[in-house]
Short mmCIF file of the C-alpha atoms (twelve columns), coordinates in Angstrom:
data_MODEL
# 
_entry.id   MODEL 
# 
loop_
_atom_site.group_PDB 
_atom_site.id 
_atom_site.type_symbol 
_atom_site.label_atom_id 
_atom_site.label_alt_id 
_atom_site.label_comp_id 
_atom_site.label_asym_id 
_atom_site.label_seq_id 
_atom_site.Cartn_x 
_atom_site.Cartn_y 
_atom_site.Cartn_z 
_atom_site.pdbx_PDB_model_num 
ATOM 1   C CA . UNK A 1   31.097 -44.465 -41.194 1 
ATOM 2   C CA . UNK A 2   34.700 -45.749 -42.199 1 
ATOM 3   C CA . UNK A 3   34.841 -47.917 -38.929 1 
ATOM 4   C CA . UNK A 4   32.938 -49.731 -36.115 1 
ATOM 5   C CA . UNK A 5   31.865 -47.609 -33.446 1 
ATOM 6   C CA . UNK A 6   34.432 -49.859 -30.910 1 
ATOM 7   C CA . UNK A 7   37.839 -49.507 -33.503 1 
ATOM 8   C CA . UNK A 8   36.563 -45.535 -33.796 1 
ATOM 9   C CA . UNK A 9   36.588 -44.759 -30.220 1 
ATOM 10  C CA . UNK A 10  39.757 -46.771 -30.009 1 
ATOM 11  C CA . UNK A 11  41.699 -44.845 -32.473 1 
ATOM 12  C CA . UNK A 12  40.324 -41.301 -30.971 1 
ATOM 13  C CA . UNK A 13  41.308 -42.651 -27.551 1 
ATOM 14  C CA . UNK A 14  44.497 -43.580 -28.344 1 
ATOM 15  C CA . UNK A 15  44.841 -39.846 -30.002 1 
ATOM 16  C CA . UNK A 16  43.741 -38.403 -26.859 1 
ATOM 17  C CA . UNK A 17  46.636 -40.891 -24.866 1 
ATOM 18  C CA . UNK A 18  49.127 -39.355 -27.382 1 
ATOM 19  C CA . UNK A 19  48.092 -36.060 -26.752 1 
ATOM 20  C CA . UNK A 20  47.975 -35.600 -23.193 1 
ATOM 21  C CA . UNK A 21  50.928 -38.105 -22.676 1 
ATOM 22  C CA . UNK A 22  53.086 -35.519 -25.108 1 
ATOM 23  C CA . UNK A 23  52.264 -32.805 -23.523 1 
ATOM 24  C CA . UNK A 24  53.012 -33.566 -20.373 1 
ATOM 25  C CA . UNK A 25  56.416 -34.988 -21.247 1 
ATOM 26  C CA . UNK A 26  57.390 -31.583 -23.533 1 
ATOM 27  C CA . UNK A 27  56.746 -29.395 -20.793 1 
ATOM 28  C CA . UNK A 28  60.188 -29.429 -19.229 1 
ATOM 29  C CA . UNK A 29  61.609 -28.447 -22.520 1 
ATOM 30  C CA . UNK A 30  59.715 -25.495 -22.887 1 
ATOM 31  C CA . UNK A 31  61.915 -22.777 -23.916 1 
ATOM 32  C CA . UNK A 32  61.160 -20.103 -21.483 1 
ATOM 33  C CA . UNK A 33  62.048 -16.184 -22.010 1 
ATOM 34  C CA . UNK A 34  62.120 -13.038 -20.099 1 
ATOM 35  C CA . UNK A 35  63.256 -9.233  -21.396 1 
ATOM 36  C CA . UNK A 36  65.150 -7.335  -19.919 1 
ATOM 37  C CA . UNK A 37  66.790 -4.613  -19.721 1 
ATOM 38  C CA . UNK A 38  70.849 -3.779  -20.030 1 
ATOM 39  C CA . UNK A 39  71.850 -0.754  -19.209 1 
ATOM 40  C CA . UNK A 40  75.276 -0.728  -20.821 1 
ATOM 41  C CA . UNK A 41  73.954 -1.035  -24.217 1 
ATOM 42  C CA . UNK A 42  70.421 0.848   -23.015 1 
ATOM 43  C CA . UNK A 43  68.999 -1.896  -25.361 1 
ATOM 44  C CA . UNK A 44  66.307 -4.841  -24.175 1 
ATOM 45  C CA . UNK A 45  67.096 -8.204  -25.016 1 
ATOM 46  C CA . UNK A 46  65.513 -11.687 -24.480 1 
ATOM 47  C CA . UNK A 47  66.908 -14.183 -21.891 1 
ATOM 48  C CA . UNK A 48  66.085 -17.766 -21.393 1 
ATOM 49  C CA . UNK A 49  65.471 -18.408 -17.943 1 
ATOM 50  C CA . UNK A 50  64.191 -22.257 -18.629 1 
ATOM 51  C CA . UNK A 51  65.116 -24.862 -21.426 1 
ATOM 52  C CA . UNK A 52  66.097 -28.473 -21.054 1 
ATOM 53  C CA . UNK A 53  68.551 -29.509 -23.110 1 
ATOM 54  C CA . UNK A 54  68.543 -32.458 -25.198 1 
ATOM 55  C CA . UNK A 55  69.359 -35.590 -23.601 1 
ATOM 56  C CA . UNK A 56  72.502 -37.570 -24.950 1 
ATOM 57  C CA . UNK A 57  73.613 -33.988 -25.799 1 
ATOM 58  C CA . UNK A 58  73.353 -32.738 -29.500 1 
ATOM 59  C CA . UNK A 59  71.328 -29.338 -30.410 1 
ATOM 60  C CA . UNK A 60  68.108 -28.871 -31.735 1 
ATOM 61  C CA . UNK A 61  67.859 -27.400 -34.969 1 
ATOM 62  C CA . UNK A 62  68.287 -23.798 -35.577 1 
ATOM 63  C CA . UNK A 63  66.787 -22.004 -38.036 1 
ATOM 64  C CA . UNK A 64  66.063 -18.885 -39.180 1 
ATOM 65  C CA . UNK A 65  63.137 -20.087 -40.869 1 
ATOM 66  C CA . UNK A 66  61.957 -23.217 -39.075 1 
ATOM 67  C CA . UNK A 67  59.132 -23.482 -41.145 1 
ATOM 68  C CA . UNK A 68  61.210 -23.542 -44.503 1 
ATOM 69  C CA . UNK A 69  63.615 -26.239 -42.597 1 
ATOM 70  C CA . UNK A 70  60.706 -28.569 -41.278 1 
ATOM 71  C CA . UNK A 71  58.750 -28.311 -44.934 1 
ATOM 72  C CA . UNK A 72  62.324 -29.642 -46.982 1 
ATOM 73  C CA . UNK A 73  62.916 -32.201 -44.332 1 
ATOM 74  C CA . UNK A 74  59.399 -33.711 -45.151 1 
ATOM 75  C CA . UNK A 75  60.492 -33.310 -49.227 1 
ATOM 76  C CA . UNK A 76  63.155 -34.699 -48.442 1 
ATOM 77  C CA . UNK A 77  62.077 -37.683 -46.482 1 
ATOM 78  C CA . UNK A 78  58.873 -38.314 -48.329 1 
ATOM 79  C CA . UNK A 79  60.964 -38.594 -51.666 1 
ATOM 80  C CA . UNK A 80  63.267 -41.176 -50.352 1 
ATOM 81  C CA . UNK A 81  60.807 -42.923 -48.574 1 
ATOM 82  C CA . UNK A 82  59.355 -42.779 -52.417 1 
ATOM 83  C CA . UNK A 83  62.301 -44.550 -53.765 1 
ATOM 84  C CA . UNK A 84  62.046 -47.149 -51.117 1 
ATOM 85  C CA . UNK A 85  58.815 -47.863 -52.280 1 
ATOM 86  C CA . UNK A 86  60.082 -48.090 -55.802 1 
ATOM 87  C CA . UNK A 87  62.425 -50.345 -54.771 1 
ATOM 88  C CA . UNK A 88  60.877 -52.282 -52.251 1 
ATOM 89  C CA . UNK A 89  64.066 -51.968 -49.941 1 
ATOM 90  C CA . UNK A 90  62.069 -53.045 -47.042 1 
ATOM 91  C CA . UNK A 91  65.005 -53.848 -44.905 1 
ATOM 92  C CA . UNK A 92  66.305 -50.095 -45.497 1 
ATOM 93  C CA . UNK A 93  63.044 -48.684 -44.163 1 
ATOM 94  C CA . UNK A 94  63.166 -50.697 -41.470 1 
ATOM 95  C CA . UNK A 95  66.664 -49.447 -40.432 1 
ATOM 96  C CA . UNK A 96  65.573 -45.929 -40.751 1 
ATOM 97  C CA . UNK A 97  62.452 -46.289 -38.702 1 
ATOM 98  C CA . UNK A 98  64.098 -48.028 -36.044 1 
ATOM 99  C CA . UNK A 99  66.614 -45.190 -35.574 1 
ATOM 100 C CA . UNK A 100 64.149 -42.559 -35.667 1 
ATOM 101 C CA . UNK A 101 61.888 -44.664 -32.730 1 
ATOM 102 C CA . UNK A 102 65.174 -45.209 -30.928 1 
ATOM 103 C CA . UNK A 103 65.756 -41.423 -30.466 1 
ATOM 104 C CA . UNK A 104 62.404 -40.149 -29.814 1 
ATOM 105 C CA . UNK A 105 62.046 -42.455 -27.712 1 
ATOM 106 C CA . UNK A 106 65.400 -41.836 -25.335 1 
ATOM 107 C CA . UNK A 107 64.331 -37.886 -25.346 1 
ATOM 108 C CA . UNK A 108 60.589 -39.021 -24.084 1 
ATOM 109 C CA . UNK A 109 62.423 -41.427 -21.508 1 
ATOM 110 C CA . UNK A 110 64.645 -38.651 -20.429 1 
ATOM 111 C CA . UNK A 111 61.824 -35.959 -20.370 1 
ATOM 112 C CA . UNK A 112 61.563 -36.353 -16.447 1 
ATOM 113 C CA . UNK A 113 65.447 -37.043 -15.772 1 
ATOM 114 C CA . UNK A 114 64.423 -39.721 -13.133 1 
ATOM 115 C CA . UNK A 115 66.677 -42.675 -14.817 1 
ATOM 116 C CA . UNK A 116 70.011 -42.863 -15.206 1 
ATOM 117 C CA . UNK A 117 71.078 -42.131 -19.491 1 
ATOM 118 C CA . UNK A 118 72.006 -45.556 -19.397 1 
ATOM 119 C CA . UNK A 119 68.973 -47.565 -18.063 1 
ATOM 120 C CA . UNK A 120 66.686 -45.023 -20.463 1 
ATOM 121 C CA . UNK A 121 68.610 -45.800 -23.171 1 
ATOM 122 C CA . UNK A 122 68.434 -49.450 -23.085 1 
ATOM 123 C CA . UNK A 123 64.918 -49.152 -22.398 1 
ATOM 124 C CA . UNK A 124 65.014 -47.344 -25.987 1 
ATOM 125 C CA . UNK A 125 66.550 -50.167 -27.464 1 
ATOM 126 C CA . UNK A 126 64.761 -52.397 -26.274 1 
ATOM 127 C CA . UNK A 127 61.585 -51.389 -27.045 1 
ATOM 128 C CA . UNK A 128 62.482 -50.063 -30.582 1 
ATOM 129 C CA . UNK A 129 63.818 -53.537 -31.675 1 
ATOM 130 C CA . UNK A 130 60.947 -55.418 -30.122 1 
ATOM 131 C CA . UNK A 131 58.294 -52.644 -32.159 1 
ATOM 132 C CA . UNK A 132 60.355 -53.272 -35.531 1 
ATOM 133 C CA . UNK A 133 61.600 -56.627 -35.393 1 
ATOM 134 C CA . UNK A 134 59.605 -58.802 -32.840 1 
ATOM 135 C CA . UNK A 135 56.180 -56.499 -33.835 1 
ATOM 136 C CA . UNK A 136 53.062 -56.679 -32.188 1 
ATOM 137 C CA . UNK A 137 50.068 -54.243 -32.166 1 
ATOM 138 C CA . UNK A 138 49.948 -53.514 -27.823 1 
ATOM 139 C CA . UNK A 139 53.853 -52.640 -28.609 1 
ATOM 140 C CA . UNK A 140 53.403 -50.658 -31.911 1 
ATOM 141 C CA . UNK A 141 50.997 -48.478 -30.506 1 
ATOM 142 C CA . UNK A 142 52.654 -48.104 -26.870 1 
ATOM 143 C CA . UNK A 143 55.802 -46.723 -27.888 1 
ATOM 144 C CA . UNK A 144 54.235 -44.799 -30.796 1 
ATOM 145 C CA . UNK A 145 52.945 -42.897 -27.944 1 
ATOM 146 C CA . UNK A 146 55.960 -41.784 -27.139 1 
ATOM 147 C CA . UNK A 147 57.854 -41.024 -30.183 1 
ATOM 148 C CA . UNK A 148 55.091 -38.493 -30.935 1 
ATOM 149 C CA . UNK A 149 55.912 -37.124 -27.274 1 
ATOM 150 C CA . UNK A 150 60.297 -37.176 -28.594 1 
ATOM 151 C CA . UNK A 151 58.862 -35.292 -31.531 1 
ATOM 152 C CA . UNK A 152 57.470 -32.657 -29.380 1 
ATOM 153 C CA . UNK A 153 60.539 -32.377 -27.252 1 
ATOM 154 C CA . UNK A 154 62.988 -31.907 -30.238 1 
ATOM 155 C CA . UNK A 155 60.463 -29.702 -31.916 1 
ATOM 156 C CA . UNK A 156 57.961 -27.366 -30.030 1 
ATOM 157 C CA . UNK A 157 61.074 -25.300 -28.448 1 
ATOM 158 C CA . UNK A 158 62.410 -23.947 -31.782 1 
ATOM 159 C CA . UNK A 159 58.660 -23.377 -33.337 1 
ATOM 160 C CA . UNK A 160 56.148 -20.410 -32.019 1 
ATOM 161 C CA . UNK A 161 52.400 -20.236 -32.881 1 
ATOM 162 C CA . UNK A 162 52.482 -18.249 -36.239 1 
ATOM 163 C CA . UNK A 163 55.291 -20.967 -37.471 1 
ATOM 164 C CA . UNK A 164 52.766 -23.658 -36.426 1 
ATOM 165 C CA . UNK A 165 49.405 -22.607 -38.247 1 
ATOM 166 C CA . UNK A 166 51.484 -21.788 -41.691 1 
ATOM 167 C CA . UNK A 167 52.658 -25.217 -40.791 1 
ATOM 168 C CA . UNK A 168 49.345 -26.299 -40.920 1 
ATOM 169 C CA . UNK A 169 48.056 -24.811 -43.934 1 
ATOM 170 C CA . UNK A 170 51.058 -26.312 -45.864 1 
ATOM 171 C CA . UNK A 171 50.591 -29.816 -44.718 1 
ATOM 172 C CA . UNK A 172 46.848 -30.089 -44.774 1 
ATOM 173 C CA . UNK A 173 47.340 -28.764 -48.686 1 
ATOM 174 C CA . UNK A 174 49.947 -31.277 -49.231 1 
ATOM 175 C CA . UNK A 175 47.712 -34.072 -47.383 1 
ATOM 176 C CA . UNK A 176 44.813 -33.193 -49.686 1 
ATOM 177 C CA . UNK A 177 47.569 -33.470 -52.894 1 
ATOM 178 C CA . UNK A 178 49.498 -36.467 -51.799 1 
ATOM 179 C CA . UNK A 179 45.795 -38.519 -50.978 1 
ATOM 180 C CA . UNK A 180 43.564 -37.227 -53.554 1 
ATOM 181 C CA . UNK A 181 45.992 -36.287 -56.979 1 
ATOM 182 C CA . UNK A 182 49.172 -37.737 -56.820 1 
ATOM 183 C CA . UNK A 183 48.221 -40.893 -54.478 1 
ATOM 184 C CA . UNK A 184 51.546 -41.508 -53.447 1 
ATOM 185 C CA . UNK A 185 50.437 -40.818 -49.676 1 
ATOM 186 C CA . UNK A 186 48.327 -44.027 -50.350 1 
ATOM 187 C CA . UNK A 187 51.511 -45.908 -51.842 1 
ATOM 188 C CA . UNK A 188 53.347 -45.214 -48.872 1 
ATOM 189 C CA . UNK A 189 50.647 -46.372 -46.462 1 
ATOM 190 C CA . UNK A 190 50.682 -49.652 -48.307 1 
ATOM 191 C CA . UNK A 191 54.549 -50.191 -48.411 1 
ATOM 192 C CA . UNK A 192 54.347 -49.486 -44.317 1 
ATOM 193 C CA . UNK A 193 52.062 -51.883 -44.230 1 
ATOM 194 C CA . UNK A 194 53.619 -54.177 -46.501 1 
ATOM 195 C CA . UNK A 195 56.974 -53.884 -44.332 1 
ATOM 196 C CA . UNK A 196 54.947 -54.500 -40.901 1 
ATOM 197 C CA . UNK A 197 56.206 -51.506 -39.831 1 
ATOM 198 C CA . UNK A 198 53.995 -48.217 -39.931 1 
ATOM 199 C CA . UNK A 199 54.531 -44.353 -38.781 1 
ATOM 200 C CA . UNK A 200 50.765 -44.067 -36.904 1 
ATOM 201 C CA . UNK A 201 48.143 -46.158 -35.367 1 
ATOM 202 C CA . UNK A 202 47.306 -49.088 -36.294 1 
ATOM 203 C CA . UNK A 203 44.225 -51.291 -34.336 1 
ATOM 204 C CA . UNK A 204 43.268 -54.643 -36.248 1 
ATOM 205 C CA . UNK A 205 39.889 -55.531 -36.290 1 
ATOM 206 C CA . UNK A 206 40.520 -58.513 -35.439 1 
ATOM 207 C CA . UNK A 207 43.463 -61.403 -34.918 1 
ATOM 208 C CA . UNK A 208 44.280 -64.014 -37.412 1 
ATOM 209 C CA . UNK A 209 42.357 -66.860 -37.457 1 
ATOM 210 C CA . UNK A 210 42.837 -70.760 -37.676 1 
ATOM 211 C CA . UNK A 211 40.995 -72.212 -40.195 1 
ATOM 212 C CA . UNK A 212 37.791 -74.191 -39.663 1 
ATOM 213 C CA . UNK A 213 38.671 -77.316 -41.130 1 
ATOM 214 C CA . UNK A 214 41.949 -79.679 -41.379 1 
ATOM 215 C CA . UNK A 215 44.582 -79.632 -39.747 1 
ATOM 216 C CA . UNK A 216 46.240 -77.177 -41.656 1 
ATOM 217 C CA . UNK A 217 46.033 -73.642 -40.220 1 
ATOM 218 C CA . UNK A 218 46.290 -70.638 -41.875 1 
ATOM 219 C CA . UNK A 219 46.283 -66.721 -41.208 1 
ATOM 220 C CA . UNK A 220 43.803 -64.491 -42.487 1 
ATOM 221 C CA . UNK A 221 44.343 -61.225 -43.694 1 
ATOM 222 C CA . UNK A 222 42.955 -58.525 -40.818 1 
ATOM 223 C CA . UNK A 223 41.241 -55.757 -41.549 1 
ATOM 224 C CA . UNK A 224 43.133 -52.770 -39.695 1 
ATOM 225 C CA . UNK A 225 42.002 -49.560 -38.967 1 
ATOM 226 C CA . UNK A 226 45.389 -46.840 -39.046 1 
ATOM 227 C CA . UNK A 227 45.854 -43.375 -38.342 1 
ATOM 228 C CA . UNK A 228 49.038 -41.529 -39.864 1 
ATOM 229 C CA . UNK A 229 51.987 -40.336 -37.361 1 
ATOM 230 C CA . UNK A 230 51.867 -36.568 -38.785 1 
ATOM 231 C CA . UNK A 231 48.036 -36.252 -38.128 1 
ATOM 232 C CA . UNK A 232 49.008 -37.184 -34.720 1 
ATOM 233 C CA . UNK A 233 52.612 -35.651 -34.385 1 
ATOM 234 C CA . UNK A 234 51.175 -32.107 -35.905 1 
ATOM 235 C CA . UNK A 235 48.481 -30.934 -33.578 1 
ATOM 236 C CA . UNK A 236 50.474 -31.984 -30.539 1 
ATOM 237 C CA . UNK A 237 53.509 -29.957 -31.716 1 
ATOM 238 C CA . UNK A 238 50.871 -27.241 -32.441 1 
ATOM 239 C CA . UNK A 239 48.866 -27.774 -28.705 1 
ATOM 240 C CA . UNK A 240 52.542 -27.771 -27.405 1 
ATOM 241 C CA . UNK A 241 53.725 -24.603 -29.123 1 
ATOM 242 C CA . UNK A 242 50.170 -22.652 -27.391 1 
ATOM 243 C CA . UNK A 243 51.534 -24.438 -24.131 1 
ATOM 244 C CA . UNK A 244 54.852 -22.658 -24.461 1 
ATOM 245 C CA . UNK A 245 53.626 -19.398 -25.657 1 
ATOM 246 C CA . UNK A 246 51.108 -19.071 -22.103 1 
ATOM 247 C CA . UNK A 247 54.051 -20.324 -20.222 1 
ATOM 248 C CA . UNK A 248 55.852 -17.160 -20.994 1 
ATOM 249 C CA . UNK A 249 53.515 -15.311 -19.902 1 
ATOM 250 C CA . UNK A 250 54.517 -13.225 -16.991 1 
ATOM 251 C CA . UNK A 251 52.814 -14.696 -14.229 1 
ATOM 252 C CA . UNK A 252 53.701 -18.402 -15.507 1 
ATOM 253 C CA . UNK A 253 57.300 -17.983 -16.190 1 
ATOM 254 C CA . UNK A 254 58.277 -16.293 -12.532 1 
ATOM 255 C CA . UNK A 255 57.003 -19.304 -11.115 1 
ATOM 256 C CA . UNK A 256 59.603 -21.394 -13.013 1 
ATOM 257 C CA . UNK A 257 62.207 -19.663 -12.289 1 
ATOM 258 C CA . UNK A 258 65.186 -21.537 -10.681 1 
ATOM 259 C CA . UNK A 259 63.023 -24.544 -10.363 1 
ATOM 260 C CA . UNK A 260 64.346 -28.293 -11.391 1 
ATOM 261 C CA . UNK A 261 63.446 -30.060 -15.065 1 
ATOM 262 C CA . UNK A 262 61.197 -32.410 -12.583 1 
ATOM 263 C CA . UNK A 263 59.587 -29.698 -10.497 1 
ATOM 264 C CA . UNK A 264 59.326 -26.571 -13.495 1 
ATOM 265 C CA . UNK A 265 57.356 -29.646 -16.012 1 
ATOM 266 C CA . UNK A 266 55.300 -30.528 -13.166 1 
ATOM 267 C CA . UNK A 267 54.332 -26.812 -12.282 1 
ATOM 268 C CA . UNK A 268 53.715 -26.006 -16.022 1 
ATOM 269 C CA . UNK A 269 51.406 -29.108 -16.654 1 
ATOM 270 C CA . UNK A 270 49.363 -28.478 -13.951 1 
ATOM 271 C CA . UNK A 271 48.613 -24.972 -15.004 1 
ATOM 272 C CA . UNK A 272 48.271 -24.982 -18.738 1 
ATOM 273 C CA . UNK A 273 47.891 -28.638 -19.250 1 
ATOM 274 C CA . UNK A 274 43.747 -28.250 -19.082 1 
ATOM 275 C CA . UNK A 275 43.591 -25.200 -20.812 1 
ATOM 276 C CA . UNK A 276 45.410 -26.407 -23.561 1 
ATOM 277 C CA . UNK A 277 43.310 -29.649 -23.293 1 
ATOM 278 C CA . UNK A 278 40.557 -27.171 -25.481 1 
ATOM 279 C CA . UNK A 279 42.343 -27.989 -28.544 1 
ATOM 280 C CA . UNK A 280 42.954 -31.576 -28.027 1 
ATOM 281 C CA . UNK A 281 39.096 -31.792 -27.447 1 
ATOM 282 C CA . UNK A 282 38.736 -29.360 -30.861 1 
ATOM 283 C CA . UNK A 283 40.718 -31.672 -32.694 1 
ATOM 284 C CA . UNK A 284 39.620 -34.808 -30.958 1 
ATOM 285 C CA . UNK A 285 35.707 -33.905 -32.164 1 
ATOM 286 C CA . UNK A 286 36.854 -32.996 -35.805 1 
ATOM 287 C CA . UNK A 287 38.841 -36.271 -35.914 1 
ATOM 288 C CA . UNK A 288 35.658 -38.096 -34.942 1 
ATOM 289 C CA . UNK A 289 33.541 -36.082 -37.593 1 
ATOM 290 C CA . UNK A 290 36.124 -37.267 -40.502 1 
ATOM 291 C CA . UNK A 291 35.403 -40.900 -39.022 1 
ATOM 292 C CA . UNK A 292 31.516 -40.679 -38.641 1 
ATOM 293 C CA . UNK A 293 31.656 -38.913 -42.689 1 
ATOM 294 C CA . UNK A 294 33.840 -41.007 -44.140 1 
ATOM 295 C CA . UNK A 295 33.556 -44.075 -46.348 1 
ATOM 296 C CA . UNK A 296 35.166 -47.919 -45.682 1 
ATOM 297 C CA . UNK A 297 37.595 -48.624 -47.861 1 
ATOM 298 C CA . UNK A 298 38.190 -45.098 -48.812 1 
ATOM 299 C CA . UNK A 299 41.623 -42.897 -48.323 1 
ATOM 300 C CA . UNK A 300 41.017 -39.785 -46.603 1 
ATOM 301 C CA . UNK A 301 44.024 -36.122 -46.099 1 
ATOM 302 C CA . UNK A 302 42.790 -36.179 -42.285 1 
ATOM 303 C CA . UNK A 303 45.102 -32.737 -41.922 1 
ATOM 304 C CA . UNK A 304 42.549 -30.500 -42.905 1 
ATOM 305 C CA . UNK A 305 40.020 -31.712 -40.973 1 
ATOM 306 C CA . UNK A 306 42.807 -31.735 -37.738 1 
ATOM 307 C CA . UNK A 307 44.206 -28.456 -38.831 1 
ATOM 308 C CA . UNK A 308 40.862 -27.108 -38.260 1 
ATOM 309 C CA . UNK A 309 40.221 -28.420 -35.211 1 
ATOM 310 C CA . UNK A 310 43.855 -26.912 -33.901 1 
ATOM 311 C CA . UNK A 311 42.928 -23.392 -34.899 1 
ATOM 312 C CA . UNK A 312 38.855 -23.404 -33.726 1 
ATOM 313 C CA . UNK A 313 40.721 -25.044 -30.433 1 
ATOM 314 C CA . UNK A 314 43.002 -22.103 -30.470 1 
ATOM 315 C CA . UNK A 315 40.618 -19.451 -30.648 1 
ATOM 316 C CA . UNK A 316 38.044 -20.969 -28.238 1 
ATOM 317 C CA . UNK A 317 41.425 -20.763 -25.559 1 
ATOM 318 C CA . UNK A 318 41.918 -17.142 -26.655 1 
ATOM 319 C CA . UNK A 319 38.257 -16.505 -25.872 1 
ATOM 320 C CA . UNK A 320 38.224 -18.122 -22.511 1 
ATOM 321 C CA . UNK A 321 41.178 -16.994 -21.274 1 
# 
């Protein structure tokens, strides 16, 4: 078992938390369609009757070929996050990250436009330079929460189902490559954790501790159990994607129609929020089987294992409803 049954449960819980929490706060930005039909140009053509905009303004981005798009972005980031390494520009990463946490953070604030832009963006702030600068683990994993949930809301609008399991495939082989051949997944775990600042999960097994004798005291290097942001980030954008695709289902999306940001996420999550649950449980129970298999002290590509659970989630909800 590659943890203690407590730090196991933890980091599954937490999983869960990220899960529900990010599904709840995507579903006003589902992008909602209905056909119809225009006589002029006797032609049908698709008409979104629902779709929150991004808050602070900005567009999401557009692509023919979101999959293509999202696959060079992670190139891209994962070879200059590569060069940091090589470099040890810890400061530099630190910059990045806190801009990234910053934003996701603002949209998840401003998924339920209850606050004024302000007052959630200085939340934002706040929180992002007391997780980078000021760290501590009750903060790191709080607002991590969240930027999975501001990953969802940029994302899960632009991507449909078939996008999301080629997604899959392509990042669990990648995983697989970058942990077991090439390694440099591991490097980049260890230059997180070398900055104090890493994209995932991270529960310590326990705190430092003063040392026995003397006066002196000392810290102790803690064991810490972590869990990477994109085998977190992934199935939720996949569990969110299924959640869009049944709210455009007939019966869901005249229900929304006309309806508030406040009122239309409410409606939504209450309806498809515990049938799309069946994949969070599917990937949940995979997650735990990786955990209960694995070795201590071992690196693990936990992608395949959660890419499985997505799709044996997603075809248990086909079968049930």
């Amino acid at each position: 078992m590659k943890h203690s049954t407590t730090i196991t449960f933890i980091l599954l819980g937490v999983f869960v938390l990220s899960q529900v929490v990010g599904l709840f706060l995507s579903a006003p930005a589902l992008k909602i369609t209905q056909t119809v039909f225009d006589e002029e140009t006797n032609t049908t053509q698709e008409v979104i009757i629902a779709q929150q905009e991004l808050a602070g303004g900005g567009e999401r981005p557009q692509s023919e070929y979101p999959v293509v798009f999202i696959a060079t972005a992670i190139a891209i980031g994962t070879l200059l996050i590569l060069l940091l390494v090589k470099y040890k520009l810890y400061k530099l990463w630190k910059v990045w990250f806190f801009l990234a946490v910053l934003y996701t953070l603002f949209q998840s604030f401003n998924a339920y436009p209850i606050l004024p832009l302000w007052a959630t963006f200085l939340l934002a702030v706040l929180l992002s330079v007391w997780k980078i600068y000021f760290p501590n683990i009750f903060i790191h994993n709080l607002t991590e929460i969240f930027v999975y949930a501001g990953l969802a809301i940029v994302f899960v609008p632009v991507l449909q189902v078939h996008h999301m399991i080629l997604l899959l495939f392509l990042i669990s082989a990648y995983d697989m490559y970058a942990v077991w051949k090439s390694k440099h997944m591991v490097e980049m775990a260890k230059f997180q954790s070398e900055s104090s600042v890493f994209a995932g999960v991270s529960i310590p097994y326990a705190l430092g501790r003063k040392a026995k004798k003397g006066s002196a005291t000392k810290k102790v290097k803690v064991r810490t159990a972590i869990l990477g942001g994109g085998d977190i980030g992934f199935p939720l954008l996949f569990a969110g994607v299924v959640m869009q695709k049944l709210a455009n289902m007939p019966e869901i999306a005249s229900q929304v129609v006309g309806l508030d940001p406040i009122s239309r996420g409410l409606l939504l999550s209450s309806l498809l929020l515990p049938k799309v649950l069946i994949i969070t449980f599917c990937t949940t129970i995979a997650l735990g089987l990786l955990f209960y298999f694995a070795e201590k002290d071992k690196f693990y590509p936990a992608m395949p294992f959660v890419s499985a659970g997505c799709l044996v989630g997603y075809g248990l909800l086909l079968l049930l409803f």
